[in-house]
BALUMKOL-157438 format. One record per residue (C-alpha): x, y, z; residue in one letter. Coordinates in steps of 0.001 Angstrom, whole numbers, plus 500000, padded with zeros to 6 digits. Each point is the difference from the previous one (the first is absolute). Layout:
! BALUMKOL-157438
XYZA
...
This chain:
! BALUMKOL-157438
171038152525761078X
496180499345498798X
499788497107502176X
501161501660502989X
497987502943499616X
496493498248499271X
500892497985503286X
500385503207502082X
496793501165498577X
498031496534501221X
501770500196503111X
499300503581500623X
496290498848498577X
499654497468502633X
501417502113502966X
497440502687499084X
496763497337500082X
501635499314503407X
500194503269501467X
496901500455498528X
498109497469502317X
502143500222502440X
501026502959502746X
502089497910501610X
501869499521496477X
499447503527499471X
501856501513502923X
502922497357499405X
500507500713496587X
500162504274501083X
502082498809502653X
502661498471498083X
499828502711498123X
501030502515501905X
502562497957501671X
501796498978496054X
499722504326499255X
501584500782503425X
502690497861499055X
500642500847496315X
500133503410501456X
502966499225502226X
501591498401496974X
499613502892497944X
501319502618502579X
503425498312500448X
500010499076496282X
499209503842499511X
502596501024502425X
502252497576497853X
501081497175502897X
500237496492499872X
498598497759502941X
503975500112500939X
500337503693499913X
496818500478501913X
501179497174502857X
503125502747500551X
498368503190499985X
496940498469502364X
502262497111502109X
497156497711498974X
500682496158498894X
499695499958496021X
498192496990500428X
496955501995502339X
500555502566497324X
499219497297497322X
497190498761502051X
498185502956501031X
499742500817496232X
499115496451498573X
498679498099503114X
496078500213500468X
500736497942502773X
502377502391501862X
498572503408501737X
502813501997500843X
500043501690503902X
499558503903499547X
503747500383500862X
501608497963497230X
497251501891497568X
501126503247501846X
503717498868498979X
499015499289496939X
497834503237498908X
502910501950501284X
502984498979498903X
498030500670496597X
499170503496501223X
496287499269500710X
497696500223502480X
496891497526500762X
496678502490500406X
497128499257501296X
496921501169497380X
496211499902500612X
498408498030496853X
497023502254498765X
């Protein structure tokens, strides 16, 4: 996948010039970020735990579909009680850390 790749690297390229001259850009770009890690993390703790979406919706009583959405959907913020539902039918907790 040359083509691909040398496209991601203009692309990524270009975003940097952006952020570059822009803060605005900037703090969007760390933004989204942070969102896309929060929710590959999710992912990855009920992958780890070895659950589907489906298997998740029984042990938590959420919708698969909000399931499927708060891990996909940059659109979607889930309310603290269906992430609550979420983290712990997983067997996690959601902890608030000071960033040093």
């Amino acid at each position: 996948m040359p083509f691909v790749e040398a496209n991601m690297v203009e692309e990524r390229k270009r975003l940097q010039k952006l952020t570059d001259s822009s803060p605005e850009a900037k703090k969007a770009v760390e933004d989204f970020d942070k969102e896309y890690e929060f929710r590959r993390k999710l992912v990855l703790a009920r992958e780890d735990a070895g659950l589907t979406q489906r298997q998740l919706q029984e042990l938590s009583g959420l919708d698969q579909r909000a399931i499927s959405r708060m891990e996909t959907d940059e659109k979607i913020s889930p309310s603290i009680k269906t992430l609550m539902k979420y983290l712990d039918a997983l067997g996690y907790q959601l902890d608030i850390v000071k960033v040093e």
